[in-house]
C-alpha positions in Angstrom: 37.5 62.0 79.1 40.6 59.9 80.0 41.4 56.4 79.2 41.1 56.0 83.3 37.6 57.6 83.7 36.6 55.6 80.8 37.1 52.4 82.4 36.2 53.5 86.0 32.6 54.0 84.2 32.3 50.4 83.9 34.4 48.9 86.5 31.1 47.4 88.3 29.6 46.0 85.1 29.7 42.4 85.0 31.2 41.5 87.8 31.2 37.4 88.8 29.5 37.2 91.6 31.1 34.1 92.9 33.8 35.9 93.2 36.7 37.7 91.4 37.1 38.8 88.1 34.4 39.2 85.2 31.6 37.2 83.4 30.8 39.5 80.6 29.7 36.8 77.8 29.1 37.7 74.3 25.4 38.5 74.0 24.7 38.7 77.5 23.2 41.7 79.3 26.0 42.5 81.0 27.5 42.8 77.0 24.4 44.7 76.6 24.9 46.9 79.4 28.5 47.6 77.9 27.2 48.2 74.8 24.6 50.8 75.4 27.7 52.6 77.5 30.3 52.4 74.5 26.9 53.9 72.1 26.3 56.6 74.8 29.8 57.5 74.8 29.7 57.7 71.1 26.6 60.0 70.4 28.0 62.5 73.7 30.3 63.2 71.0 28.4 63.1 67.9 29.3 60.0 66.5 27.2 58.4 63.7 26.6 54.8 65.5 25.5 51.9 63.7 24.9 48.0 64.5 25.6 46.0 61.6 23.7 42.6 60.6 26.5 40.5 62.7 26.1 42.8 65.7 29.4 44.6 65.4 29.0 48.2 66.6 30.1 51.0 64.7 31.0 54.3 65.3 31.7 56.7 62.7 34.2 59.7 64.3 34.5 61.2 60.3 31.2 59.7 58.6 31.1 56.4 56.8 33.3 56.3 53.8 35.9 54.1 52.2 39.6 53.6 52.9 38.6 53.8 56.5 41.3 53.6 59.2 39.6 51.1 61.8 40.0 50.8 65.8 38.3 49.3 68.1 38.6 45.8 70.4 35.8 43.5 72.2 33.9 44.1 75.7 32.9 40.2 76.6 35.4 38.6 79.1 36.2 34.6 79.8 34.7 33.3 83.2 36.7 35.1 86.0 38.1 37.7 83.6 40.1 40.6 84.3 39.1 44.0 83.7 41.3 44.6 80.6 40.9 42.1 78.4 38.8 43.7 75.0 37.8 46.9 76.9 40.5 48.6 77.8 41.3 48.8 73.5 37.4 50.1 73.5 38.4 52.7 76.3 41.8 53.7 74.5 40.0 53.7 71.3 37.5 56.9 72.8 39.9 58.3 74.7 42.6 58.7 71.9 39.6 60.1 69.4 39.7 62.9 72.1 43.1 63.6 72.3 42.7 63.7 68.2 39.8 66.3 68.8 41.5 68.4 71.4 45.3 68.7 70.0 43.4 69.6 66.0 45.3 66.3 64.6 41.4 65.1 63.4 40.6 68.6 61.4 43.9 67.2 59.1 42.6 63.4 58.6 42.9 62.2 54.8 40.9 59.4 55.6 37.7 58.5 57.7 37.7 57.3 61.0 35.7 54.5 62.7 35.4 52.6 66.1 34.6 49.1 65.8 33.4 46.9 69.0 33.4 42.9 67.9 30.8 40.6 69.6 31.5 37.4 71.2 35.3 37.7 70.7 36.1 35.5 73.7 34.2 32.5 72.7 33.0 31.9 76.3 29.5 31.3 75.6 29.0 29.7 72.1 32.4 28.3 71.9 33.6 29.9 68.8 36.3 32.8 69.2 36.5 36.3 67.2 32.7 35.2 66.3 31.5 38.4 64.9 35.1 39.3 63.3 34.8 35.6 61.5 31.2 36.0 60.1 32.3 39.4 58.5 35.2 38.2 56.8 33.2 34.5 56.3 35.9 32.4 58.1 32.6 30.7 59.8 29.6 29.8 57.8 26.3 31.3 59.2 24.4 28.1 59.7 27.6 26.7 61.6 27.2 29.8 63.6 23.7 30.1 64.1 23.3 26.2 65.3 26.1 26.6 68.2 24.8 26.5 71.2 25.6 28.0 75.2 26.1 25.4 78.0 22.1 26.4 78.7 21.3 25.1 74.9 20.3 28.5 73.7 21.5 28.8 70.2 23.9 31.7 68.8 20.7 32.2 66.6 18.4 32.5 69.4 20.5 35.4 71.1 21.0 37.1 68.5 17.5 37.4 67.6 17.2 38.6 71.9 19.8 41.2 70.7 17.6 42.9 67.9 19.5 40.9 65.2 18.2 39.3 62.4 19.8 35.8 62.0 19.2 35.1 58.0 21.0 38.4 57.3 23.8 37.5 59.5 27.6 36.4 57.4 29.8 37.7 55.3 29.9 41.6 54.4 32.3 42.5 51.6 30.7 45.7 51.2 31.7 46.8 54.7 34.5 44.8 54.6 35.8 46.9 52.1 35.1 50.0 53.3 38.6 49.2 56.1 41.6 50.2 54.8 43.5 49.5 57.8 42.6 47.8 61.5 44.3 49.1 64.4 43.7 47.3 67.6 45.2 48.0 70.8 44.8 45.4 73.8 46.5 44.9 77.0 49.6 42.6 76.9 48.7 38.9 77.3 52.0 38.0 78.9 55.2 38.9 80.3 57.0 40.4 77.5 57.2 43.7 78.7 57.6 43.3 82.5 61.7 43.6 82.0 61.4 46.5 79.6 61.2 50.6 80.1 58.7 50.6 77.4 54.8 50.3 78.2 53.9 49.7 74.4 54.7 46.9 71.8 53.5 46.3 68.2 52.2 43.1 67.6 54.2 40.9 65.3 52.3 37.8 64.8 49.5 35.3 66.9 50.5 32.1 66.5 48.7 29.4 65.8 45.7 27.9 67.3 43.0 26.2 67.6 39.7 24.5 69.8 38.6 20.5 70.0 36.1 18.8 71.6 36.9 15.1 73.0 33.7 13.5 73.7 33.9 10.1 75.9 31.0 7.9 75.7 30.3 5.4 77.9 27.5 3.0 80.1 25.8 5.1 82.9 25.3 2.8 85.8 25.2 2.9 89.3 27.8 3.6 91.6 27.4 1.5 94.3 26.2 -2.0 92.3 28.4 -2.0 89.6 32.0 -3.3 90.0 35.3 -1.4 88.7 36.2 -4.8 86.1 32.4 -4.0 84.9 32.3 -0.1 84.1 32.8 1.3 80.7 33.2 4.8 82.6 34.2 7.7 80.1 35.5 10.0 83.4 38.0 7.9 83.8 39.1 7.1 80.2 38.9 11.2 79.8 41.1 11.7 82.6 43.7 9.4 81.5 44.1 11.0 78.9 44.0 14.6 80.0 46.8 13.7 82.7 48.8 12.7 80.1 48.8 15.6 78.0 51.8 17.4 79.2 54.1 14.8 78.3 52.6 14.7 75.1 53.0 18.5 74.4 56.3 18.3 75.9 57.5 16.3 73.0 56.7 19.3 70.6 58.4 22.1 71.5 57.4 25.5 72.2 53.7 24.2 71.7 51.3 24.5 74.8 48.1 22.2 75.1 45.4 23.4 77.5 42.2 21.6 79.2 40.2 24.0 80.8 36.8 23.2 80.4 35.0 19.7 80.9 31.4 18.4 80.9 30.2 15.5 82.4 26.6 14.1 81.9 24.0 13.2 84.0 26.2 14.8 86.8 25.1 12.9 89.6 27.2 11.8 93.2 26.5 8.4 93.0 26.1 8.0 89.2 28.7 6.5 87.1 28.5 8.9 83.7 27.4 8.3 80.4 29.4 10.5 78.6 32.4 13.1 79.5 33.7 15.9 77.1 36.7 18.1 77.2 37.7 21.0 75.8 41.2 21.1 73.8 43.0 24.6 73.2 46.4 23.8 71.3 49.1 26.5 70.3 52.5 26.4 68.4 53.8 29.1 65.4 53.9 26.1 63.3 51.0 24.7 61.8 52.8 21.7 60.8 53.2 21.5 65.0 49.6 22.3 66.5 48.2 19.2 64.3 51.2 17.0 65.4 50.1 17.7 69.1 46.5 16.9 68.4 47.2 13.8 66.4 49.5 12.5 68.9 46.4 12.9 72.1 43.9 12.0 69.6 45.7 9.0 69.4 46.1 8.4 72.9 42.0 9.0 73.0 41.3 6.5 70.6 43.7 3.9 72.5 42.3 4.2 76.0 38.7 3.8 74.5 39.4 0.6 72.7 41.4 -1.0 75.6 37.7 -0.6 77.6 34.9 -2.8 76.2 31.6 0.0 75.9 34.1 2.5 75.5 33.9 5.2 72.2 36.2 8.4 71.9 34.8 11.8 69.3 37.0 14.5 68.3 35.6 17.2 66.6 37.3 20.5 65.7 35.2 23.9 67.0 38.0 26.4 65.2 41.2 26.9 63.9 43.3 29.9 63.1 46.4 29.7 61.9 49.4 31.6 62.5 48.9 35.5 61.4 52.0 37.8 60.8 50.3 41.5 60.6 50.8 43.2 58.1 54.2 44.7 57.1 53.8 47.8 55.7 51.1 49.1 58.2 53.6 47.6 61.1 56.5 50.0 59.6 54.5 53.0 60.0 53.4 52.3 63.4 57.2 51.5 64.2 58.0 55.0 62.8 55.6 56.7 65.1 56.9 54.6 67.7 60.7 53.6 67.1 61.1 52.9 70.6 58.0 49.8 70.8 59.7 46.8 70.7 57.5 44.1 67.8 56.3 40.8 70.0 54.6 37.6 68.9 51.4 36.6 70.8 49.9 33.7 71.7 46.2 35.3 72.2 43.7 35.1 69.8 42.0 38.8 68.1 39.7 39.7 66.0 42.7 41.5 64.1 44.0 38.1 63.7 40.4 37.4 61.7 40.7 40.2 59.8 44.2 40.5 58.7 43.9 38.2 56.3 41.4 40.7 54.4 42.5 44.1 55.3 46.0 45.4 56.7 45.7 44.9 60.4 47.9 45.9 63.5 47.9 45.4 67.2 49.4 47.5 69.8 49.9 45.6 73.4 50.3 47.7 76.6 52.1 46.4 79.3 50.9 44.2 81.5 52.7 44.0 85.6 51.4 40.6 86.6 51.7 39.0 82.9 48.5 37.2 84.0 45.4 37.4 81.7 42.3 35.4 81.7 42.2 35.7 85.7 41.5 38.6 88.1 44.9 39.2 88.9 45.4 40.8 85.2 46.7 44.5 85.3 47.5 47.7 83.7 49.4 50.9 85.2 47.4 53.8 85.2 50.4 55.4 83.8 51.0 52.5 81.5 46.4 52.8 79.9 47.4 56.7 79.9 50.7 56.0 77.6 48.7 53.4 75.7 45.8 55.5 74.9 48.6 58.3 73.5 50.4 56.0 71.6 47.1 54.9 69.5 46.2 58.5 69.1 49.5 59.2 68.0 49.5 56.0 65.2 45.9 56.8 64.0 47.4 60.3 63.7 49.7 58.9 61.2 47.9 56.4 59.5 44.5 59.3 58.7 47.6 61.2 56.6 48.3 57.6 55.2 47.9 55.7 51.9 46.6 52.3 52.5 
């Protein structure tokens, strides 16, 4: 089947139904419904298909065996997701195993051949991104992962035991860590640097830099019609200061970007001054050196609005960090020789073969992307563009099965 009748399968599944775009959250049934579609899909073809203790799915196109040459993406979406993000590098994945199968190019493979689908890659619902990649490899320890809790306070321990998992085995695998000889993940493009060019592929260069915080304001609740404005110790307005005045702050740092998108206020009511107010902190820049000079700089500007308001008390804690990844150069070369014409681009997104590169030579491909808009329904993909996507990764895991890792 096509990349395109791949993805018209599950064009339905998860759909927000407040409106446009996709809430497919890691460990959710609509993540179960995808999951049971990418395992049908599998054994229609005779895969061996396996779910491992961190509930990565595994499909085995050669039988399990080491050296393997890896591909494979994520099928959970942000809130009001497009319909790219993670699965269109699950469809491509498929669809470019077929083109192997039909054209004889899998009869000559040197190496075995595996699909990989990541859980909870997003980060949407426990807060974590590349969860499943970063137990694996141990870049998260299991109890840190299995306290983390949704916004409903189920714990990542408690859904993974809903989804057949077994917490206490859950962490890090070396043995099937080992088993990858090289990851090759294909994704649609995060941006705009493709729109200008004739070419609908790139190889990933590098992911810069970044990482999550959590600002917690605390404050006195009180009522909001008794209590006057020189008497309030209101986090709301402490946070908001100090949100507004974040893009000065990251202005001062160049090329960095600083992002807010998530806030929680508690009790919630109308008429009820808060008790407490959190925010969510995403911060980016290929310089390490950079990212924590942002967050020092509106950490400090936290901590000074809190003490200039008697009752007042600002938290910051950090949820993750990854910092910046250049893939690996060797494996990049061959992919460039299979396709001299892809140009090599940086991203600012986040993958799970950002996680793993530090373990095993990984590689992304990007296909192009019309709108450059991603984390919002208005992300796109030419059907031309997923069909020249989908060739280009059968025509790089052609190369790499001949290979020497």
């Amino acid at each position: 089947m096509s990349v395109l009748g791949l993805m018209a399968a599950i064009r339905d599944v998860g759909r927000d139904p407040s409106g446009l775009g996709y809430r497919r959250f890691g460990f959710s049934p609509e993540e179960r419904t995808l999951r049971e579609w990418f395992i049908a899909e599998c054994r229609k073809r005779g895969f061996d298909v396996e779910i491992d203790s961190n509930g990565i799915t595994w499909a085995w196109v050669t039988g399990p065996g080491p050296n393997a040459v890896v591909t494979g993406s994520h099928l959970d979406s942000v809130p009001g997701g497009g319909e790219f993000d993670g699965p269109l590098g699950v469809a491509s994945a498929l669809a470019a195993v077929d083109q192997l199968k039909a054209d004889g190019r899998l009869e000559r493979a040197e190496r075995p051949l595996a699909i990989a689908v990541f859980p909870e890659e997003e980060g949407s619902r426990f807060g974590v991104a590349c969860l499943g990649s970063r137990l694996l490899t141990g870049a998260i320890d299991r109890d840190r992962a299995l306290a983390l809790k949704d916004a409903d306070g189920v714990t990542f321990a408690q859904a993974a035991s809903a989804y057949g998992l077994t917490p206490e085995h859950m962490g890090a695998d070396r043995d099937r860590l080992n088993q990858i000889g090289s990851f090759i993940e294909l994704h649609v493009e995060q941006g705009v640097g493709l729109i200008n060019t004739d070419q609908p592929v790139s190889i990933g260069s590098s992911i810069i830099g970044h990482g999550r915080w959590n600002f917690r304001f605390t404050g006195q609740g009180n009522h909001a019609g008794t209590t006057p404005m020189s008497h309030r110790a209101d986090p709301v307005a402490a946070a908001s200061s100090v949100i507004g005045g974040i893009p000065q702050i990251t202005g001062a740092h160049s090329g960095s970007v600083a992002t807010v998108g998530r806030t929680h206020i508690h009790p919630g009511g109308t008429n009820v001054i808060a008790s407490s107010m959190d925010f969510w902190l995403d911060i980016r820049h290929p310089d390490d050196t950079v990212v924590e000079a942002v967050l020092a700089d509106i950490t400090d500007r936290a901590q000074d609005v809190a003490a200039s308001v008697e009752g007042l008390t600002a938290e910051v804690r950090r949820e993750s960090y990854s910092p910046t990844v250049d893939f690996h150069a060797a494996l990049n070369d061959r992919l460039q020789a299979v396709l001299p014409n892809a140009p090599r681009m940086p991203s600012g997104a986040g993958h799970d073969a950002g996680i793993l590169a530090a373990h095993v030579p990984s590689a992304m491909l990007y296909v192009r992307n019309p709108t450059g808009v991603s984390h919002a329904p208005e992300e796109a993909c030419e059907e031309s563009d997923q069909i020249a996507g989908a060739a280009a990764l059968a025509d790089v895991l052609a190369a790499e099965l001949k290979a020497t890792a």
